[in-house]
C-alpha positions as CSV (number, residue, x, y, z in Angstrom):
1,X,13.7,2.5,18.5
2,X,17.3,2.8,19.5
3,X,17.9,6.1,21.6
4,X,20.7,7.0,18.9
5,X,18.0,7.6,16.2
6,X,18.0,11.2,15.4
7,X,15.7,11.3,12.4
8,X,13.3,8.4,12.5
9,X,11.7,6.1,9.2
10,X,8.3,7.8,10.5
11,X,7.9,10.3,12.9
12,X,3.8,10.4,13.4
13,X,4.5,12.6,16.6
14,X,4.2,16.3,14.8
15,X,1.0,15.5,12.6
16,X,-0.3,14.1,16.5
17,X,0.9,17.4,17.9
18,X,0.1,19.4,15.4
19,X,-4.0,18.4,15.1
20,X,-4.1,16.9,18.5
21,X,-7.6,19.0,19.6
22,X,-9.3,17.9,16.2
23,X,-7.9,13.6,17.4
24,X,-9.3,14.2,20.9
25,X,-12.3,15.7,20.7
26,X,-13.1,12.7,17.9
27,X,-12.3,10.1,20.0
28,X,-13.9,11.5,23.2
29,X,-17.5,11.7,20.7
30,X,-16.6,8.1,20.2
31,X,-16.3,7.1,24.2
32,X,-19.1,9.1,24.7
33,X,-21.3,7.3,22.2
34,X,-20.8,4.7,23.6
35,X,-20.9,3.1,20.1
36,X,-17.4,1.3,19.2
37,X,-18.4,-1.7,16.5
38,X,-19.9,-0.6,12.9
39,X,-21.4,2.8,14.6
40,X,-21.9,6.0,12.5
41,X,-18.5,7.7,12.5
42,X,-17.7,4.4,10.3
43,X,-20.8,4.9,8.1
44,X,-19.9,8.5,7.6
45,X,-16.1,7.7,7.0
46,X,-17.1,5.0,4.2
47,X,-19.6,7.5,2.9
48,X,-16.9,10.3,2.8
49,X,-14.3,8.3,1.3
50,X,-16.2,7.1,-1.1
51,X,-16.7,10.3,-2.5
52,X,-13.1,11.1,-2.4
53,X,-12.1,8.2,-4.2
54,X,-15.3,8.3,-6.5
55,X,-16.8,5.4,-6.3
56,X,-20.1,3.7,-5.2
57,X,-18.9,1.4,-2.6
58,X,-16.4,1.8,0.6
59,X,-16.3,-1.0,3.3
60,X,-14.1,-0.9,6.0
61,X,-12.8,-3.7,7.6
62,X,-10.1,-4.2,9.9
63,X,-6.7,-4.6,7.8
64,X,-5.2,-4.1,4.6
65,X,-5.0,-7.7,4.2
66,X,-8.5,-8.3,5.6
67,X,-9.3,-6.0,2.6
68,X,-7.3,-8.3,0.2
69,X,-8.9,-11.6,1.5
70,X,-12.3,-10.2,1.1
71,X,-11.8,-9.4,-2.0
72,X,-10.6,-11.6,-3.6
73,X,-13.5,-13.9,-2.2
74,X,-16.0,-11.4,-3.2
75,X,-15.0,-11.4,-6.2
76,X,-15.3,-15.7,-6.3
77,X,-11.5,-16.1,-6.5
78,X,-10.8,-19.7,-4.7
79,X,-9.0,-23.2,-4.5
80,X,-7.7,-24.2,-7.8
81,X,-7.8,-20.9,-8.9
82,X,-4.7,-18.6,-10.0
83,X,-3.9,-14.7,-9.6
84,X,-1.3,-13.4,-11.4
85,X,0.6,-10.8,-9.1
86,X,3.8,-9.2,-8.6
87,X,6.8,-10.3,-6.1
88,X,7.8,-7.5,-4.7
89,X,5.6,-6.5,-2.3
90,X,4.7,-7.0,1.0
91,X,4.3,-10.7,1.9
92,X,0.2,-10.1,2.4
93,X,-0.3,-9.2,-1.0
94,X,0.1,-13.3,-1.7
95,X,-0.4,-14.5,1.4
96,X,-4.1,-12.9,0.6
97,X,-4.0,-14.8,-2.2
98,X,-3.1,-18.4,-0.7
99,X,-5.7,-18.1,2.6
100,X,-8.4,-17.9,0.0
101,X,-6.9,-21.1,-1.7
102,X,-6.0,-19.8,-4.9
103,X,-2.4,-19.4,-6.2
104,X,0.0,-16.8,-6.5
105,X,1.4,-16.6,-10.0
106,X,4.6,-14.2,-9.8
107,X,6.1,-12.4,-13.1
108,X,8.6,-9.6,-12.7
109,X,8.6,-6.1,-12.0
110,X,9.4,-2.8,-14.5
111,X,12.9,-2.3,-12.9
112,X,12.2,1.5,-12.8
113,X,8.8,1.8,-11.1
114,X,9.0,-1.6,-9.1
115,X,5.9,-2.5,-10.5
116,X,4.8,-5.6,-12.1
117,X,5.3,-5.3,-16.0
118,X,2.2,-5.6,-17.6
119,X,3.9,-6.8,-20.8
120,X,5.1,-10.3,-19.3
121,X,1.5,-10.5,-17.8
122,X,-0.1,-12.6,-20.7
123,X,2.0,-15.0,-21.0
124,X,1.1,-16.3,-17.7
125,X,-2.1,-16.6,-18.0
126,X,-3.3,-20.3,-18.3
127,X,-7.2,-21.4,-18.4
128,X,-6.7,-21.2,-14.5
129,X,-6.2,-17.8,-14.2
130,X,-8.6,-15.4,-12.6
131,X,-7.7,-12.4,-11.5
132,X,-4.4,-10.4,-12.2
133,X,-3.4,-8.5,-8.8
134,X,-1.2,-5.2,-9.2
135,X,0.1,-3.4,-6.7
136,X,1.2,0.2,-6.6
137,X,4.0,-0.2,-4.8
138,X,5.6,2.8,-2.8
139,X,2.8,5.1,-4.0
140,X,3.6,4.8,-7.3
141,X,0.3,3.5,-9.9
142,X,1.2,0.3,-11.9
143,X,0.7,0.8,-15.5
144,X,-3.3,-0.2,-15.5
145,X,-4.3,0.4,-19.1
146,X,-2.5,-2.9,-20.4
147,X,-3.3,-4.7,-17.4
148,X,-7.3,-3.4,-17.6
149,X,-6.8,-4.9,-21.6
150,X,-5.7,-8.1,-20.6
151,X,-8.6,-8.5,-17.9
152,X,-11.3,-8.0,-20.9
153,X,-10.2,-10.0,-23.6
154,X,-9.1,-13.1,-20.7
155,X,-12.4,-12.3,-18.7
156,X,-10.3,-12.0,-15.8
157,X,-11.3,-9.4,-12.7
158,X,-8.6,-7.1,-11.1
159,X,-7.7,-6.6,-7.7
160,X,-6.0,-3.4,-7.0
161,X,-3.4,-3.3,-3.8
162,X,-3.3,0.6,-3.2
163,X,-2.4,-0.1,0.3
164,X,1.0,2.1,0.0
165,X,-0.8,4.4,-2.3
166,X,-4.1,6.3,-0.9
167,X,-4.7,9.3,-2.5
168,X,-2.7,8.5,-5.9
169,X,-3.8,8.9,-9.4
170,X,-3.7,7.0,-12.4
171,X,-4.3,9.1,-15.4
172,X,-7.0,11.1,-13.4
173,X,-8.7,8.7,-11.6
174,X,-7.9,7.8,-7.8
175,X,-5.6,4.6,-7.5
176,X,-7.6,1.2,-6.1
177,X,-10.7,2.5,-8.4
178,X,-10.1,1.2,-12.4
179,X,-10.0,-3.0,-11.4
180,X,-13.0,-4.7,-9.9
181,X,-11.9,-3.9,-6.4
182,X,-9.8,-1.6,-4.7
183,X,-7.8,-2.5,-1.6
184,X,-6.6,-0.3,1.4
185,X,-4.3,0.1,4.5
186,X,-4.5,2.1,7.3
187,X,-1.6,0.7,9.2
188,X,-0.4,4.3,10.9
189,X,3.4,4.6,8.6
190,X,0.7,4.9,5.5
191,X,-0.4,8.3,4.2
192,X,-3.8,7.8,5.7
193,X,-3.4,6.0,8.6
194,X,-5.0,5.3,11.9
195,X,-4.3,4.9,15.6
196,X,-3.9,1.5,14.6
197,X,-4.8,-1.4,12.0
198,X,-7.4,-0.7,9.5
199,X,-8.4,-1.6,6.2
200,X,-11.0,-0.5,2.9
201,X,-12.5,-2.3,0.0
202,X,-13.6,0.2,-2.8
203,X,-15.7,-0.8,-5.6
204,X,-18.1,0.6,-8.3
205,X,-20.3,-3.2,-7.9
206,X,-23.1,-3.6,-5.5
207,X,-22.4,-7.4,-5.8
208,X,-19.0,-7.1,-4.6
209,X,-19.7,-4.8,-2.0
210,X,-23.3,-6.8,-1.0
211,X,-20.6,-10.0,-0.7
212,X,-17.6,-7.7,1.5
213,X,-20.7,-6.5,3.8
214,X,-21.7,-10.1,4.6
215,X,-17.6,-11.3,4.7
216,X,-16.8,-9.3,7.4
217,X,-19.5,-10.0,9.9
218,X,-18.7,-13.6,9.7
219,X,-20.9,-14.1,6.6
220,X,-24.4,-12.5,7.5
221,X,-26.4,-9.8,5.9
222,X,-28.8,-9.6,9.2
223,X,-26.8,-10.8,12.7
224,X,-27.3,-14.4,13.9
225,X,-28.7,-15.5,10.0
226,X,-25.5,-16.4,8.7
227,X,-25.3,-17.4,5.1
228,X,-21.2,-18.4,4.7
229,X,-18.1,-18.5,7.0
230,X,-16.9,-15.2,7.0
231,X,-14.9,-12.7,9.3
232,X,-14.6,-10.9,12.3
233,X,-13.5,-7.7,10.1
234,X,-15.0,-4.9,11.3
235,X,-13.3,-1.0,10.7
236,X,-14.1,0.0,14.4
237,X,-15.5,3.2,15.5
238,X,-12.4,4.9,17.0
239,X,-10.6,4.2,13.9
240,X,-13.6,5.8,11.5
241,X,-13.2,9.1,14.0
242,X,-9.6,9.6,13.6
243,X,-9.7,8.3,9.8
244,X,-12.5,11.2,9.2
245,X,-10.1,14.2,11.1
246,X,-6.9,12.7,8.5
247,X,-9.0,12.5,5.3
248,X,-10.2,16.4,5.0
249,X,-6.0,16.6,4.9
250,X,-4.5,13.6,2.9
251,X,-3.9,15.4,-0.1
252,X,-2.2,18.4,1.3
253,X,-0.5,15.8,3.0
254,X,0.2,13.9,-0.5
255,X,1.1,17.6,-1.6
256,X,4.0,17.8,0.8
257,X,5.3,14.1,0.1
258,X,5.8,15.3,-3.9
259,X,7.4,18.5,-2.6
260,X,10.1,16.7,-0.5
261,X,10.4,13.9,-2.9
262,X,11.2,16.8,-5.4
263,X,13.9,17.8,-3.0
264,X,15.4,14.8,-2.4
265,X,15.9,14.6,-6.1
266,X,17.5,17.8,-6.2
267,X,19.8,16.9,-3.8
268,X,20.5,13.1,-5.0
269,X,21.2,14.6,-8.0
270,X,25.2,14.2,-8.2
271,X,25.0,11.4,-6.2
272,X,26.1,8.4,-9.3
273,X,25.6,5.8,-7.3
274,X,22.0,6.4,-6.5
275,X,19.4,6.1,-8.5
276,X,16.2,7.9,-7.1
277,X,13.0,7.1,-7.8
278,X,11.5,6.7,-11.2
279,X,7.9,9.3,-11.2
280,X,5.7,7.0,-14.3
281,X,4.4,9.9,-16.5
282,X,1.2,8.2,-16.6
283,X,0.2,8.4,-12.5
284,X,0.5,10.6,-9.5
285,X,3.0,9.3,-7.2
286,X,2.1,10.1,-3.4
287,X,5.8,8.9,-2.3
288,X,4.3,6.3,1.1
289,X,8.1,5.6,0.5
290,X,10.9,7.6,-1.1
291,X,12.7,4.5,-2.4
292,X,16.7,5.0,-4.4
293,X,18.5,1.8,-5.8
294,X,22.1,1.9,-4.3
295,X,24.4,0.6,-7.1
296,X,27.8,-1.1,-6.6
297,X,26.9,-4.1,-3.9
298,X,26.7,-1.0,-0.9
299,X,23.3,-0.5,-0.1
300,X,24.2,-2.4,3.3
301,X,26.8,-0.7,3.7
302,X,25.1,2.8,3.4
303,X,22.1,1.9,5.4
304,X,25.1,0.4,8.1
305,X,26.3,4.2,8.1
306,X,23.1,6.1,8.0
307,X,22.3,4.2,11.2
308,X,25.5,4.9,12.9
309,X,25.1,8.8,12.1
310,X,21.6,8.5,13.7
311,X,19.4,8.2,10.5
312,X,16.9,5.3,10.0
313,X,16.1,4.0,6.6
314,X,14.2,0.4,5.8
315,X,14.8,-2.1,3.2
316,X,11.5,-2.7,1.4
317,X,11.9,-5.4,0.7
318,X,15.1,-7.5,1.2
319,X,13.7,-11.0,-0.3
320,X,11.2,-11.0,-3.0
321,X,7.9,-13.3,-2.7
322,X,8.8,-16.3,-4.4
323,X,12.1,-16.7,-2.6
324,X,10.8,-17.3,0.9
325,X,9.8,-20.4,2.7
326,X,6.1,-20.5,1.4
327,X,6.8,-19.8,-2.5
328,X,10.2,-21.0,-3.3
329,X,9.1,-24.5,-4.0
330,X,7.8,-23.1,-7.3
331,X,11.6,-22.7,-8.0
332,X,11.1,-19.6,-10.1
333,X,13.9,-17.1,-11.1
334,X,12.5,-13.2,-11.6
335,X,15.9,-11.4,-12.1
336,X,14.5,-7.6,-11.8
337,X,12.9,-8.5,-8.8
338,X,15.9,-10.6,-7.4
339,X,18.4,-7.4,-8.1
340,X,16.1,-4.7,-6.8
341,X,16.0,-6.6,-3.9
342,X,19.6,-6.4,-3.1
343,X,19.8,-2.2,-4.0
344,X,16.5,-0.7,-2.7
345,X,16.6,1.6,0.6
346,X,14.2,3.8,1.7
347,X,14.8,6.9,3.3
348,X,12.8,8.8,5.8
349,X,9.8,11.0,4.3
350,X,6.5,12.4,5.7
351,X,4.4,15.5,4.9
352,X,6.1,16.9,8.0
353,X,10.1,16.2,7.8
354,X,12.0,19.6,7.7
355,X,14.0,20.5,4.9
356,X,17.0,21.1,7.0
357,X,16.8,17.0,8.2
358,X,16.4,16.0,3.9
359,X,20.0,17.9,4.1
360,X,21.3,16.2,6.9
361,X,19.9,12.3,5.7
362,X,21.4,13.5,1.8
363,X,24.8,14.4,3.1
364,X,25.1,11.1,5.4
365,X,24.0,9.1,2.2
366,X,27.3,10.8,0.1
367,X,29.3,10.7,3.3
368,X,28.4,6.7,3.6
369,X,29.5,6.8,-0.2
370,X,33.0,9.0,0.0
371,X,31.1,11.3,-2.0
């Protein structure tokens, strides 16, 4: 990070300072164990999260998109087979999608939640289709109900990405628990994250958990019996510790996000050319990204500035799906997609930035403007 940035994307450093005891005496139980591969902090941390979500079935493995993958496999998605999904999202999201052989199918997003709109789901549905993929994107749920309608009457199964969005609701129930599966990230920037990468399937089906087990120990149920080509996907030990210390916290931690989304919006508020986030009545947003659209063609231009005045914001993301190298053959045009593209920026947001920096980041973005 350039030694000019004053208020980083993701500063990680005050949560590590300010539960640094809890963090090392978790790990040091862990090096002392002597236990690092499928040991019993990650037994207890599937078991706890399970409860938290409320379902059945956790299994960790070792990415988001491990968790994708695996899913979508246990769930007998494969070659000739279609997933209808969203493109605007992070490039795993499909990619999960291809490395199991199957094919992305990409309609466009609700321009207001960034979500994919479950209305212009059925019509791209073919006698191919499987599985219809949502992703809440930013934190925010995707409208499930129509997409849950849709799966019964087609017979289709849903994957949910929650991988931005642990700890969000959907009319009262945890986001990554209505569809067949659930998927998980616990990249670090994510509002439960780790020391490093991590991933979780949640489900309500023994099947599809029986089949996730056996995926991510390269495709046995007992060790050197192996029944399929699988993985090397394993949530490891010093993970599950620090993962166990975060959870008892992730929804005071969610808390916080809402209240300094709320400020941000308070503060935004005169701003005309920016248009902050859209909070669906229907879900709980948790805010893994405080995402405006910058109207007028300046989004650059204000992100250019931010920078210069020591404030770092990300552009999530800058080309949708089926416009880079590995879709665009499919030549398809998804306008709201296309133009969100071009005006979203994200600014910086995490249970602990100060109210003081919101203040500085707001009057940089009106500065940037000639507000």
């Amino acid at each position: 990070m350039a030694s000019h940035i004053t208020i980083p994307m993701v500063d990680l450093r005050p949560e590590i300072e300010a539960h640094w005891q809890e963090y090392m005496e978790a790990i040091g139980g862990v090096l002392r164990s002597g236990q690092f591969i499928l040991g019993p902090n990650v037994e207890a941390f599937e078991r706890e999260v399970a409860g938290y979500l409320g379902v059945r079935h956790a299994i960790g493995v070792n990415s988001g998109t491990d968790a994708l993958v695996i899913a979508l496999r246990a769930l007998g998605i494969g070659p000739g087979d279609e997933v209808i999904t969203t493109p605007f999202t992070f490039f795993a999201t499909a990619e999960a999608i291809s490395m199991v052989g199957a094919t992305p199918v990409f309609v466009d997003i609700d321009p207001r939640t960034f979500n994919i709109d479950a209305d212009l789901i059925e019509p791209a549905i073919t006698e191919r289709t499987k599985a219809i993929l949502p992703v809440h994107l930013y934190g925010q749920a995707a409208d499930m109900d129509p997409i849950l309608d849709l799966a019964r009457r087609y017979g289709l199964k849903v994957i949910e990405d929650a991988a931005q969005a642990f700890g969000g609701e959907y009319k009262g129930r945890k986001l990554g628990t209505r569809g067949d599966a659930g998927c998980f990230s616990f990249f670090p920037s994510k509002n439960l994250g780790g020391f490093g990468d991590g991933g979780l399937i949640a489900t309500d089906s023994d099947e599809v958990a029986d089949k996730a087990r056996m995926l991510r120990a390269h495709g046995s149920r007992k060790k050197y019996y192996n029944e399929t080509l699988g993985y090397n996907s394993r949530l490891d030990e010093l993970q599950a510790a620090v993962l166990r210390v975060k959870l008892r916290r992730v929804e005071a931690w969610n808390v916080e996000r809402r209240k300094i989304a709320g400020h941000y919006d308070e503060l935004l508020v005169a701003c005309e050319e920016i248009v902050p986030p859209y909070h669906a009545s229907y879900g709980t947003h948790v805010y893994h990204q405080y995402t405006v659209r910058v109207l007028g063609g300046r989004r650059d231009e204000v992100k250019q500035k931010l920078a210069q005045a020591g404030i770092e914001t990300m552009v999530y993301y800058p080309v949708p799906l089926h416009k880079l190298p590995p879709y665009a053959h499919l030549g398809e045009t998804l306008p709201e997609a296309e133009g969100a593209a071009g005006e979203v920026l994200s600014l910086p947001i995490g249970p602990y930035l100060r109210l003081e920096e919101q203040t500085f980041v707001v009057r940089a973005v009106k500065e940037a403007l000639g507000a």
